[in-house]
C-alpha positions in Angstrom: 1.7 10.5 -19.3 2.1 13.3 -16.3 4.3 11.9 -13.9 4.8 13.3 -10.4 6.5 16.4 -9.3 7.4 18.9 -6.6 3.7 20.8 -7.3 1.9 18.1 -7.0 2.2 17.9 -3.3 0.6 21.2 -2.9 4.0 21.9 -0.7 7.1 24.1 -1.8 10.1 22.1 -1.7 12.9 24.6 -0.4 10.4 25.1 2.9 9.2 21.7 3.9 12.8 20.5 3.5 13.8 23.4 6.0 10.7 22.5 8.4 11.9 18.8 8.2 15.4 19.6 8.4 14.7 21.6 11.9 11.9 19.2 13.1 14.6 15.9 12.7 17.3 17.6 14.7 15.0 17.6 17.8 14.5 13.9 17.4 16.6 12.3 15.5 20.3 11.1 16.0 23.5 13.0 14.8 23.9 9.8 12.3 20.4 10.2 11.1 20.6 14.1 10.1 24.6 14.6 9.0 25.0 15.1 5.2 24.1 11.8 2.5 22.7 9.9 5.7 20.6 7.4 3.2 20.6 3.9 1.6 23.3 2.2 0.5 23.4 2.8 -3.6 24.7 -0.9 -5.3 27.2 0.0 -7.8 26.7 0.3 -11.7 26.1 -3.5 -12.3 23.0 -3.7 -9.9 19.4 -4.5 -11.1 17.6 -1.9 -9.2 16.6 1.7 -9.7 16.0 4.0 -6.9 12.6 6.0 -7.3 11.6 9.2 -5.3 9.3 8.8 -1.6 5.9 10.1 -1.6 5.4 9.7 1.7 7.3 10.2 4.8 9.8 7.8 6.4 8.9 9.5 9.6 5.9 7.1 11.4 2.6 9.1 11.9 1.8 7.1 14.9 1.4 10.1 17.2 -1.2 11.5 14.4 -3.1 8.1 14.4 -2.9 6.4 17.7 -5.8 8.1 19.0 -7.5 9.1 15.7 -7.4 5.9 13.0 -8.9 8.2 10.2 -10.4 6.1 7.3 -9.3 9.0 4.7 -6.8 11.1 4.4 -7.1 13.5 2.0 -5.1 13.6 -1.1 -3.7 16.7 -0.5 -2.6 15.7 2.9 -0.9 12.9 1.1 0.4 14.8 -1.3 2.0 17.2 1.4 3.9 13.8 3.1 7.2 12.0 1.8 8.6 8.8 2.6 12.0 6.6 3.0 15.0 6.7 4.3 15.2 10.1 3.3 14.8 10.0 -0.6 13.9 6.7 -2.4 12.5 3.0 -2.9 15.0 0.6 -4.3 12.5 -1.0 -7.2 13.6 -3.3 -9.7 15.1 -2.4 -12.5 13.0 -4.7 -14.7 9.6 -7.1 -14.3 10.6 -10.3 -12.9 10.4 -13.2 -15.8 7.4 -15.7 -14.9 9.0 -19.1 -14.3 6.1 -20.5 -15.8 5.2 -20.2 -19.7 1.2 -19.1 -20.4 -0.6 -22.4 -21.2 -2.8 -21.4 -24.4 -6.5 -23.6 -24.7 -6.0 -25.8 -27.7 -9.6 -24.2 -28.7 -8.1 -20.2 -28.4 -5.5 -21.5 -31.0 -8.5 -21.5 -33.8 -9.7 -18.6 -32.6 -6.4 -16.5 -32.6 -6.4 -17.7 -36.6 -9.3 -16.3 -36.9 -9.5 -12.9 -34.9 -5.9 -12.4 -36.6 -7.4 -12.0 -40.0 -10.6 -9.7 -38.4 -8.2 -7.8 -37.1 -6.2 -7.2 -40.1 -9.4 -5.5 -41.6 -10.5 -3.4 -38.6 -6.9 -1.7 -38.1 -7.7 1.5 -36.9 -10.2 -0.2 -34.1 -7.3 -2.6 -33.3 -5.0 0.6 -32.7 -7.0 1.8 -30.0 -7.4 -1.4 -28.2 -3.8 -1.6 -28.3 -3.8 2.0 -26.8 -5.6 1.2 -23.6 -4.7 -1.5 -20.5 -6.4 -1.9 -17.2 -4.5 -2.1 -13.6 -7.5 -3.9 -11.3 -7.0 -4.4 -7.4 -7.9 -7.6 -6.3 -9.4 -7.6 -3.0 -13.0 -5.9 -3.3 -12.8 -6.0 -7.0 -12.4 -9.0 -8.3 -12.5 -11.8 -5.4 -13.4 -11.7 -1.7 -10.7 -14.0 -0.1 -11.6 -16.8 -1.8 -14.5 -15.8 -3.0 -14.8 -14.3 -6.8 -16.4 -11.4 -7.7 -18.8 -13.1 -10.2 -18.6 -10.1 -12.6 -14.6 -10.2 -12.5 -15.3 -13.4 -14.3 -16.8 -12.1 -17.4 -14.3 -8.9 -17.2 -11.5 -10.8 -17.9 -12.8 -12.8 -20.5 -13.5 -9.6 -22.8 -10.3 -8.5 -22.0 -8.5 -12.2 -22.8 -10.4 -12.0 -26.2 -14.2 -12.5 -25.8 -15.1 -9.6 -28.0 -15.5 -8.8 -31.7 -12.0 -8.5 -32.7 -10.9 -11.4 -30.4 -8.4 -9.2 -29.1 -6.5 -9.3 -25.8 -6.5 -5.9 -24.2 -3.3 -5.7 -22.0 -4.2 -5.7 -18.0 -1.9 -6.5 -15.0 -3.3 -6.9 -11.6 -1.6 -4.3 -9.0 -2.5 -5.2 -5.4 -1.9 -4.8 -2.1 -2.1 -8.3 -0.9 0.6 -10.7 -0.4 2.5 -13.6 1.8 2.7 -16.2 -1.3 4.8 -16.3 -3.8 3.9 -15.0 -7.1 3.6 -18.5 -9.1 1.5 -19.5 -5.9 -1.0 -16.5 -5.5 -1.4 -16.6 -9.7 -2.0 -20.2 -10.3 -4.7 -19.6 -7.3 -6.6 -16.4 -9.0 -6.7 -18.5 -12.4 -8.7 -21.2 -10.9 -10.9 -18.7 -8.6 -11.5 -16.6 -11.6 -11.7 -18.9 -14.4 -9.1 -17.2 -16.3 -5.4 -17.2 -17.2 -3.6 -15.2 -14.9 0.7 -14.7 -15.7 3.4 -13.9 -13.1 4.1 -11.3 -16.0 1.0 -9.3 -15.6 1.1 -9.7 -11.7 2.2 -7.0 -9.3 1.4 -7.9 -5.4 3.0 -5.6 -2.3 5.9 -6.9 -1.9 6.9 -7.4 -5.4 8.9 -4.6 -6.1 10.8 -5.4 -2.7 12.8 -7.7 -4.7 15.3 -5.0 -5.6 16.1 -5.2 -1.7 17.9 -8.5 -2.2 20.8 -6.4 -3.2 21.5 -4.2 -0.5 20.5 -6.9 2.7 22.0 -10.2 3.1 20.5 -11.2 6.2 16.7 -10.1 7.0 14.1 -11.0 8.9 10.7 -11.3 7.2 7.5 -11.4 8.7 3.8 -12.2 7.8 1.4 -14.7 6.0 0.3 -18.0 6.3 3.1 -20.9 7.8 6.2 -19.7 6.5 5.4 -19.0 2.8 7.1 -15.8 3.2 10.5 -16.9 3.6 10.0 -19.1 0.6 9.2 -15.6 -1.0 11.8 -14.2 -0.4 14.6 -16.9 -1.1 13.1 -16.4 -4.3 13.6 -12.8 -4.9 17.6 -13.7 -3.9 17.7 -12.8 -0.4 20.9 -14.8 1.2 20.0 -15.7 5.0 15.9 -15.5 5.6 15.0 -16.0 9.2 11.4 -16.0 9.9 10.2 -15.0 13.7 9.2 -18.9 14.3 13.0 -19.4 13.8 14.0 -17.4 16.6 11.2 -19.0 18.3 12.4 -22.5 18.1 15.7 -21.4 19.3 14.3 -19.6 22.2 10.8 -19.9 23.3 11.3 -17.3 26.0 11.7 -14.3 23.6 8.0 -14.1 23.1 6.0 -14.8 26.5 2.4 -14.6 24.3 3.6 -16.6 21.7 1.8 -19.2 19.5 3.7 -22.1 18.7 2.6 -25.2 17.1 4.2 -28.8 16.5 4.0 -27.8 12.5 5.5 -24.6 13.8 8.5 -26.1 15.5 8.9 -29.4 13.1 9.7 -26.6 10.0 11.3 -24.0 11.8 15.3 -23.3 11.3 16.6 -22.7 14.4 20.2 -21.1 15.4 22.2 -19.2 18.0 20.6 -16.3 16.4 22.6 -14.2 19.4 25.7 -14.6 17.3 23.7 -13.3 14.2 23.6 -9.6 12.6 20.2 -8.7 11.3 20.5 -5.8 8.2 16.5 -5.2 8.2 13.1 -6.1 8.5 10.7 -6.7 5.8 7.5 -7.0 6.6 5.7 -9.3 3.6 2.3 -9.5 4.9 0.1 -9.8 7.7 1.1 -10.9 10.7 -0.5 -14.5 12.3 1.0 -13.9 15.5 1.0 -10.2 16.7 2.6 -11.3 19.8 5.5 -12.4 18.5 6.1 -10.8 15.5 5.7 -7.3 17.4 8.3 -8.3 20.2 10.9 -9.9 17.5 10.3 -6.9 15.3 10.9 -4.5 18.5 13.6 -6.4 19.9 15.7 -6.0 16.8 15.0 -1.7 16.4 16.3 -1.7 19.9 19.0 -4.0 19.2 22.7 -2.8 18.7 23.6 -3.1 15.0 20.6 -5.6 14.7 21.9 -8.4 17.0 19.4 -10.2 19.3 20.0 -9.8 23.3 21.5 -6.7 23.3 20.5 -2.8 23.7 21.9 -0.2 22.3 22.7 3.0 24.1 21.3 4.9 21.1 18.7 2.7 19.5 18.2 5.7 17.1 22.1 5.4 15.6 22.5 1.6 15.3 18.6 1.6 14.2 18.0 -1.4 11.3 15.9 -0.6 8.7 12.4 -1.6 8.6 10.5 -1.7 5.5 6.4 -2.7 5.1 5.2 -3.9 1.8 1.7 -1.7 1.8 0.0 0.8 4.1 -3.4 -0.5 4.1 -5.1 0.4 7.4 -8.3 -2.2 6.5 -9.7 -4.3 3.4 -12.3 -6.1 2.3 -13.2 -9.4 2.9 -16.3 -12.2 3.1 -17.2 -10.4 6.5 -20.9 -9.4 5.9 -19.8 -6.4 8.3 -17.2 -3.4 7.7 -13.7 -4.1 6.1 -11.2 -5.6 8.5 -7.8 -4.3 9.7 -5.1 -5.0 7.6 -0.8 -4.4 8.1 -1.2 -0.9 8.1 -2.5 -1.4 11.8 0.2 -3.7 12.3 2.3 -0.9 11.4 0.9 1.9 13.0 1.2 -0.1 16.0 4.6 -1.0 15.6 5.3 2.9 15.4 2.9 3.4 18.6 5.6 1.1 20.4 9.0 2.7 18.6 7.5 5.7 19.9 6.5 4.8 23.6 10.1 3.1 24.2 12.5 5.6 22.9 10.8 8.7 22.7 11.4 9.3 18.8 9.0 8.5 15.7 10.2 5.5 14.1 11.6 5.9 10.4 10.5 3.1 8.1 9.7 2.4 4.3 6.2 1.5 3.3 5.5 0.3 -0.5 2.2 -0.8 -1.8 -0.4 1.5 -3.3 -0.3 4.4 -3.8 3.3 5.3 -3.6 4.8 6.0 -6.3 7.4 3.3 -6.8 4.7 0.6 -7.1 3.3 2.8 -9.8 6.9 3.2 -11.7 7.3 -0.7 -11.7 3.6 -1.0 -13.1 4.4 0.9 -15.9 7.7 -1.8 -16.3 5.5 -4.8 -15.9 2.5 -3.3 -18.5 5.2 -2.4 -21.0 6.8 -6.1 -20.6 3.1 -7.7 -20.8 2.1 -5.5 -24.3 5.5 -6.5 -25.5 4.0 -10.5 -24.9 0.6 -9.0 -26.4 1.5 -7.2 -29.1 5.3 -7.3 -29.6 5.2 -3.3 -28.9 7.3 -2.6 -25.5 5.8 0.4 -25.0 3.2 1.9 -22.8 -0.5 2.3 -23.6 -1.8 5.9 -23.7 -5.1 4.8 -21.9 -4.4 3.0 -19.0 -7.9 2.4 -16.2 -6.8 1.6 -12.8 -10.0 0.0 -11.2 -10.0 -0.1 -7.1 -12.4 -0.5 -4.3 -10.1 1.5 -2.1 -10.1 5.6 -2.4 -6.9 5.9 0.0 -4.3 3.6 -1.9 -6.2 2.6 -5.4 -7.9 5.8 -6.7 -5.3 8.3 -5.1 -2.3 6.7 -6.5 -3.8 6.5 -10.1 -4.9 9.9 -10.0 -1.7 11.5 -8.5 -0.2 9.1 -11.3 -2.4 10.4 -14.4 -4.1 7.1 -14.9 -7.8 7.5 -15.2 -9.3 5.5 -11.9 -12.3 3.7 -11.4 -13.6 3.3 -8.2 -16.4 0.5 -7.4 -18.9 -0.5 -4.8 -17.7 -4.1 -4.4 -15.0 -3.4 -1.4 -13.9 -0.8 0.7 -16.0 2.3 -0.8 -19.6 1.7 -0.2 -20.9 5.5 -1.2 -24.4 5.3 -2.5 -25.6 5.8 -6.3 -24.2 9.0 -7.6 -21.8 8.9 -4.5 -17.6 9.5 -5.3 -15.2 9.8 -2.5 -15.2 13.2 -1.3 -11.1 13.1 -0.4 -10.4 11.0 -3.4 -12.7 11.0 -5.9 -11.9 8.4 -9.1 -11.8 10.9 -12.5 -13.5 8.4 -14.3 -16.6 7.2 -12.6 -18.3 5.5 -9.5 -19.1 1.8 -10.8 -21.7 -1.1 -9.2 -18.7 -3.3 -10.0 -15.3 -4.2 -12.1 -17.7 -4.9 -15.3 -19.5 -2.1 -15.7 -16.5 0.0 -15.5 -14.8 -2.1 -18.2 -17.6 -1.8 -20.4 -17.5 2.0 -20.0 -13.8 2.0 -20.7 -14.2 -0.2 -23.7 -17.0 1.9 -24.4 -15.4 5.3 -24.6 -11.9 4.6 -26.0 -13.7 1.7 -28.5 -16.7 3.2 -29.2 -20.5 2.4 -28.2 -21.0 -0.5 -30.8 -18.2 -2.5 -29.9 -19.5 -6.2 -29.0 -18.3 -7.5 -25.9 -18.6 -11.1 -27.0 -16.5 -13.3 -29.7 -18.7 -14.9 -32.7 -16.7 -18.0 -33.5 -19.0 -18.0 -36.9 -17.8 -14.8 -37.9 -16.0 -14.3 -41.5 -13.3 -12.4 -41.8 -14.1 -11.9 -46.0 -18.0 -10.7 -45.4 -17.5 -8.8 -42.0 -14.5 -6.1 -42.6 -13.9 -2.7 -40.3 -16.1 -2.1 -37.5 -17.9 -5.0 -38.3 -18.4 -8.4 -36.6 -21.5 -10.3 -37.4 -23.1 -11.6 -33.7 -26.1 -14.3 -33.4 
C-alpha cells in the first residue's frame, strides 16, 4: 500500500531543511535549534512508536489570522511538516476494548448459516475479506446526535445484511472527541442502531495515549464537564489537572471565567503554584474560551511550566503543547454553514503565542490527515480483521469515506486509500462537483450509502445483494448465488 515519502510533499528535503534551519535561528531559542533538540525517546520497553510529522510544528497563525482559508491545497500541505521537530509518539498497538462485542442471540443462527454459504462462494468471500471502510463520523454518519439515516442501513450490510452474511471489516476514524472511548461507542450504537466496538474506534485523541509515557503531569483541556480528564486517567496519565481545577484553587486566574456550583463541587483543587506542568493536551473543544485560553497561555509563558511565574525566555523553558485534530469547522444540526471547531481554538492560541512573545508557537496537532492517525488506523483495522476473520493483516482495498476535503479526503489520498467524499457535511459541491484542492479518487457521493454500494459494487461485483435472505439454502444456492424474495 504506498506509504508517504520525501516526493510526496512536492518539496526537496536537503533545501526546506536548510530554509527551516535558517528561518528558526531568527526566531527560535538557542535550546530550540542546537543539535537532537526533540522529544524525549522512552527506552526499549515502552509501548509507543514514534511516526514521521506531516505538518509543521511551527503555528501558521501569522498565515491565518487575517485570512481563515477553508482549503488549503494538498500540495501546500504536502509542502508543511509538523512536531517537535520530527515525530508523533503513537501507540505501539490498538488499545484492547474493555468491553466484549455483545452478539444478538438471532445473528447466532444466522452466522451458522452464512458460514456454510460462504464455504461455497470462496472466491467472493476472498474479496470481501480484501476490502474495509474508514468512515468519519460527523457529516457522514450522524449530525451531533442526529443520525444520518442512510448510515443506518450502511452499517448493517457491512455487519452482515448481505448475501454472504459477511461482516466487511470497518473502523470509524474521526476527528471528534472529549469522551472516553467506551462512552462515545456505546452512544453511536444506540444513535445508529448498530454494534459499534472500542476495537474498530479511532477518535482524535486516541493515539495521544502513547503520551502517557513521556508526561506525568498534564493539563488537559476541552469537552463537556470534566470527561476529559477521566479520558485521560484512562490512557495512564499520572497527575490530570483540568483548567476548572486551577479555577477552584484560584478564581482570580481567569477574570472571564465561567464557573458553576457543579463546576466547583467536582473540581480538584491544589496549590497548583507548587506544581510542575510537563504539557498541554488539548482533548477537545473548549467550553470556556476564557479560561482555557488564559490557563493554556499562562503555562507557555510559565518557567519550566509552573503557574505564577515568567520566564525570561518563554521560548527555552517553553512546555509542550499538543492538539488532538486541526479541524478549522464541522458539521453539525445548524441548518446554516459548518461551525468552528478546535482548529480555531488553536489558531487563536497561536495568534496570542505570537502577539506576546514575538515568536510562532511550536505545537503538535494529530487528528486527520496527519499521518500518524493514519499509521495507527492501519494497527486498529489489522487488529479488527484479526476479530473478523482471524487474518491480522491489512486489506488491499481499504474506502475512507469523509465529508471533509481538508482532513478526510486529503489524508486518504496522500495515504493511498481510495477516498470517498459526500454531500452530507462539510463539502456541499453540486452534482458532478469534487473538491478542486482535494478531490476524493473514488467518487463524489449524495451520502455514506451510496458510496458503500459503489465500493461493494466494484470490488464485489454488480450482482452482489445487499440484503441477507434468512431462507436461503446453502445445498441449492452455491457460488455467486443467494436466492432473495
Amino acid at each position: 500500500m504506498p506509504r508517504f515519502d520525501d516526493s510526496d510533499f512536492v518539496v526537496d528535503a536537503a533545501s526546506a531543511t536548510s530554509r527551516q534551519s535558517n528561518a528558526a535561528q531568527d526566531t527560535l531559542s538557542p535550546r530550540d535549534t542546537r543539535a537532537g533538540s526533540t522529544l524525549p525517546i522512552p527506552g526499549e520497553s515502552g509501548n509507543t512508536v514514534e511516526i514521521p510529522a506531516t505538518r509543521s510544528s511551527i503555528s501558521d497563525a501569522a498565515a491565518l489570522m487575517h485570512n481563515l482559508s477553508l482549503s488549503p491545497s494538498m500540495k501546500d500541505r504536502r509542502g508543511s511538516r509538523n512536531s517537535f521537530g520530527t515525530s508523533l509518539p503513537i501507540p505501539r498497538s490498538p488499545r484492547q476494548s474493555r468491553v466484549p462485542s455483545a452478539q444478538r442471540p438471532s445473528a447466532i443462527s444466522q452466522d451458522i448459516m452464512s458460514s456454510q454459504i460462504q464455504d461455497m462462494s470462496k472466491e467472493k468471500v476472498k474479496k470481501a475479506k480484501n476490502m474495509a471502510f474508514a468512515f468519519d463520523i460527523d457529516g457522514v454518519l450522524a449530525h451531533g446526535n442526529e443520525p444520518i439515516e442512510e448510515a443506518k442501513e450502511a452499517l448493517r450490510i457491512l455487519n452482515g445484511d448481505n448475501e454472504l452474511g459477511i461482516k466487511i471489516p470497518h473502523i470509524l476514524l474521526t476527528n471528534g472527541g472529549g469522551k472516553t472511548e467506551e462512552a462515545r461507542c456505546a452512544q453511536l450504537s444506540e444513535l445508529l442502531e448498530n454494534p459499534i466496538s472500542t476495537d474498530q474506534f479511532i477518535q482524535s485523541h486516541t493515539p495521544m495515549q502513547a503520551l502517557a509515557e513521556y508526561y506525568d503531569t498534564v493539563l488537559v483541556c476541552g469537552g463537556e464537564d470534566y470527561k476529559v480528564r477521566e479520558v485521560a486517567e484512562n490512557y495512564g496519565f499520572k497527575n490530570v489537572v483540568h483548567p476548572k481545577d486551577i479555577l477552584a484553587w484560584d478564581p482570580t486566574v481567569s477574570p472571564w471565567r465561567t464557573f458553576s456550583d457543579s463546576d466547583r463541587a467536582n473540581a480538584k483543587p491544589r496549590d497548583f503554584s507548587k506544581m510542575k506542568f510537563d504539557a498541554i493536551l488539548v482533548f477537545a473543544d473548549s467550553r470556556d474560551y476564557a479560561t482555557d485560553m488564559q490557563v493554556i497561555m499562562d503555562l507557555l509563558l510559565a518557567e519550566d511550566g509552573q503557574l505564577l511565574t515568567r520566564a525570561q525566555d518563554p521560548v527555552a523553558s517553553r512546555i509542550p503543547v499538543y492538539f488532538s485534530q486541526g479541524d478549522l469547522v464541522f458539521p453539525t444540526n445548524h441548518k446554516g454553514p459548518p461551525r468552528l471547531t478546535q482548529g480555531a481554538f488553536r489558531i487563536s492560541i497561536e495568534a496570542q503565542y505570537k502577539a506576546l512573545t514575538g515568536v510562532e508557537l511550536e505545537r503538535v496537532v494529530y487528528g486527520k490527515p496527519e499521518r500518524a492517525t493514519y499509521t495507527y488506523a492501519d494497527e486498529v483495522l489489522k487488529a479488527w480483521m484479526e476479530q473478523l476473520h482471524d487474518e491480522a493483516r491489512l486489506p488491499e482495498h481499504i474506502y475512507m469515506v469523509g465529508d471533509n476535503p481538508q482532513s478526510d479526503i486529503i489524508g486518504g489520498n496522500m495515504y493511498g486509500w481510495n477516498t470517498c467524499l459526500v454531500r452530507t457535511g462539510v463539502f456541499q459541491g453540486k452534482e458532478g462537483e469534487n473538491d478542486p484542492h482535494n478531490p476524493a479518487n473514488f467518487g463524489v457521493f449524495d451520502n455514506v450509502l451510496e458510496a458503500v454500494k459503489s465500493a461493494l459494487a466494484k470490488e464485489l461485483g454488480k450482482d452482489f445483494k445487499l440484503k441477507w435472505n434468512p431462507k436461503v439454502n446453502p445445498v441449492l444456492h452455491g457460488e455467486g448465488v443467494s436466492a432473495v424474495e
